[in-house]
DRENDRENPA-409080 format. One record per residue (C-alpha): x negated, y, z negated; chain. Coordinates in nm, 4 decimals. Layout:
N
{px: X; py: Y; pz: Z; kette: A};
...
END
This chain:
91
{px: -0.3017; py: 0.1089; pz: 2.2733; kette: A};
{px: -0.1488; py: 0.2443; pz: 1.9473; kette: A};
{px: -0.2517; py: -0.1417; pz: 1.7901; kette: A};
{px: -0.5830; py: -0.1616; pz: 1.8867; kette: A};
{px: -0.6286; py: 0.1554; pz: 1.7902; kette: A};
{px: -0.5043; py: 0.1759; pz: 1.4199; kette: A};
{px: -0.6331; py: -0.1637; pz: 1.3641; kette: A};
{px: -1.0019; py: -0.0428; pz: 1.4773; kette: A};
{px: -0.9894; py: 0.2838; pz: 1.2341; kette: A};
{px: -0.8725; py: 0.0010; pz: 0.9339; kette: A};
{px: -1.1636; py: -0.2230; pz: 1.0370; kette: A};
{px: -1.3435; py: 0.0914; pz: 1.0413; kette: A};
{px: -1.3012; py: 0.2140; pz: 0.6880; kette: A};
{px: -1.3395; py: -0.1496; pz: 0.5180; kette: A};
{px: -1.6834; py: -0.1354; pz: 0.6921; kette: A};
{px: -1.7657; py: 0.1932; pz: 0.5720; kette: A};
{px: -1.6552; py: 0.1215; pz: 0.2278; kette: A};
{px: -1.8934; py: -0.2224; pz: 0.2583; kette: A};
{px: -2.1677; py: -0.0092; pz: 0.4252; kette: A};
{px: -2.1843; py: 0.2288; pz: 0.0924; kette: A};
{px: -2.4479; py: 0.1369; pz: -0.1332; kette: A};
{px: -2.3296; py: 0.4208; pz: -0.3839; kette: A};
{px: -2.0010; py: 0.1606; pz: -0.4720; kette: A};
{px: -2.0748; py: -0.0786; pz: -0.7184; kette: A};
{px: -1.7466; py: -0.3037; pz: -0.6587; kette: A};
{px: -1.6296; py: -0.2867; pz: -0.2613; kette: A};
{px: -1.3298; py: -0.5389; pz: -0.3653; kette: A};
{px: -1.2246; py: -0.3100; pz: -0.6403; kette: A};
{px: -1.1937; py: -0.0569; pz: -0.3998; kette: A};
{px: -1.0541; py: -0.2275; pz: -0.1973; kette: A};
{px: -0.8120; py: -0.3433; pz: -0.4491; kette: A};
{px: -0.7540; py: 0.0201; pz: -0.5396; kette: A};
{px: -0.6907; py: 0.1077; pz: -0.1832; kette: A};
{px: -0.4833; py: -0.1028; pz: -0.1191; kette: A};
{px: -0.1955; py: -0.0592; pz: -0.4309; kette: A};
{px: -0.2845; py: 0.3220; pz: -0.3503; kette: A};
{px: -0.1317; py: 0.2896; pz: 0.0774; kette: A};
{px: 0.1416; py: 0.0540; pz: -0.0797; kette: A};
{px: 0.2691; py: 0.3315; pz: -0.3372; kette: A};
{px: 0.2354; py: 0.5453; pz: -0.0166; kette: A};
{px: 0.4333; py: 0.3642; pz: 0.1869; kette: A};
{px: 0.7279; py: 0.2385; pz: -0.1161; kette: A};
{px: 0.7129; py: 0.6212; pz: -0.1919; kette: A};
{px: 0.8168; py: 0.6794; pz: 0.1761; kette: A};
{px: 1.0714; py: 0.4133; pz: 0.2194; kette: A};
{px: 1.2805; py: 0.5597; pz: -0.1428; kette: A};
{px: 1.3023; py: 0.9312; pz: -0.0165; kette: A};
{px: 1.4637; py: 0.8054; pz: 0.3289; kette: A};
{px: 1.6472; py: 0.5405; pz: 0.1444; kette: A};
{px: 1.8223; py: 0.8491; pz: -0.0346; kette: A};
{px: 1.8019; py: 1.0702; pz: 0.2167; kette: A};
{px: 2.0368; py: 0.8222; pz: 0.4357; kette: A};
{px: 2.1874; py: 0.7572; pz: 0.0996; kette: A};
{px: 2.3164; py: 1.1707; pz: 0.0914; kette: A};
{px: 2.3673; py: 1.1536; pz: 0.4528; kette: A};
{px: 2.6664; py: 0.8473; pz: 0.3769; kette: A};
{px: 2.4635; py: 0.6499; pz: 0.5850; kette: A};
{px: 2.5140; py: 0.3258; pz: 0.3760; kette: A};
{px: 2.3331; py: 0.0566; pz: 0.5666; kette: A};
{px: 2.0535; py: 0.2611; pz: 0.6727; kette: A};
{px: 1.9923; py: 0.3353; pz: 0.3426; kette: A};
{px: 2.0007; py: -0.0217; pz: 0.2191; kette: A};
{px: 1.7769; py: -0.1590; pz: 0.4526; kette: A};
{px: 1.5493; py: 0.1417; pz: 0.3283; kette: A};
{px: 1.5760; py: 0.1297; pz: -0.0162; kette: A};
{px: 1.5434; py: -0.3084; pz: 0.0035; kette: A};
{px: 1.2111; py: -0.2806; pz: 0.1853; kette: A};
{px: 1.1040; py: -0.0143; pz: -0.0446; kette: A};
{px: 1.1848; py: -0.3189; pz: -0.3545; kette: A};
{px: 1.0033; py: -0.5558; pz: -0.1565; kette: A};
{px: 0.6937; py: -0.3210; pz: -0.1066; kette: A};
{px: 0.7411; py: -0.2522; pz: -0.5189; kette: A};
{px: 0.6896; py: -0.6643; pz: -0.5438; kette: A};
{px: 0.4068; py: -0.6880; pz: -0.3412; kette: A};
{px: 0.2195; py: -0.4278; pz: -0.5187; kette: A};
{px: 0.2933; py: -0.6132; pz: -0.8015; kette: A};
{px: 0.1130; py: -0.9215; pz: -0.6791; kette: A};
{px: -0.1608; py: -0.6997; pz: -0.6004; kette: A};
{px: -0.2292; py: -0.5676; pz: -0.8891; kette: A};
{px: -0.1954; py: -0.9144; pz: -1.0669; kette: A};
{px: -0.5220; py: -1.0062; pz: -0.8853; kette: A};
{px: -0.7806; py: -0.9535; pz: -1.1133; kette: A};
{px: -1.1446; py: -0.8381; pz: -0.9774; kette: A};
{px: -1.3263; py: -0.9035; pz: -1.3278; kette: A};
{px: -1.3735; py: -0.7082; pz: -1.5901; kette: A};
{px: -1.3757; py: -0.3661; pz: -1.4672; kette: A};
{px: -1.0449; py: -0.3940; pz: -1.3143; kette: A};
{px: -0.7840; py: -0.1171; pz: -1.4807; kette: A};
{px: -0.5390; py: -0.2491; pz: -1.2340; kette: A};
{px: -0.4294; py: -0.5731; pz: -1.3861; kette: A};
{px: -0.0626; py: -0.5366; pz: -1.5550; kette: A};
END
């Protein structure tokens, strides 16, 4: 249920950002929405990491704060991906 579910409301907001006329670039957005949920989510994976971190929970924490690294990298890649000339994204 839970699957379906979230995976309808994401279908449903990339069609309402497509369905828009008042946005010029839908990819941009897109772009933009998607380095925005990643900062989100590395965000939340750093304050557990030290949260298990003060806690002396040690390998909790290091699975945490890894994932978190590996969610920093993909952002990364993101943001390499250039949508043209309007993109403020690019590094």
């Amino acid at each position: 249920m839970t699957k379906q579910y979230y995976c309808s409301v994401a279908n449903g907001i990339v069609r309402e950002v497509f369905e828009d006329s008042s946005i010029d670039d839908h990819y941009l957005l897109l772009k933009c929405l998607m380095l925005r949920c990643a900062q989100e989510f590395s965000d939340l994976h750093r304050e557990v990491g030290l949260e298990r971190m003060n806690k002396r929970q040690f390998d909790a924490a290091a699975h945490w704060i890894s994932d978190q690294g590996k969610i920093a990298a993909a952002a990364e890649l993101l943001a390499g991906v250039e949508m043209g000339e309007d993109d403020w994204m690019v590094p």
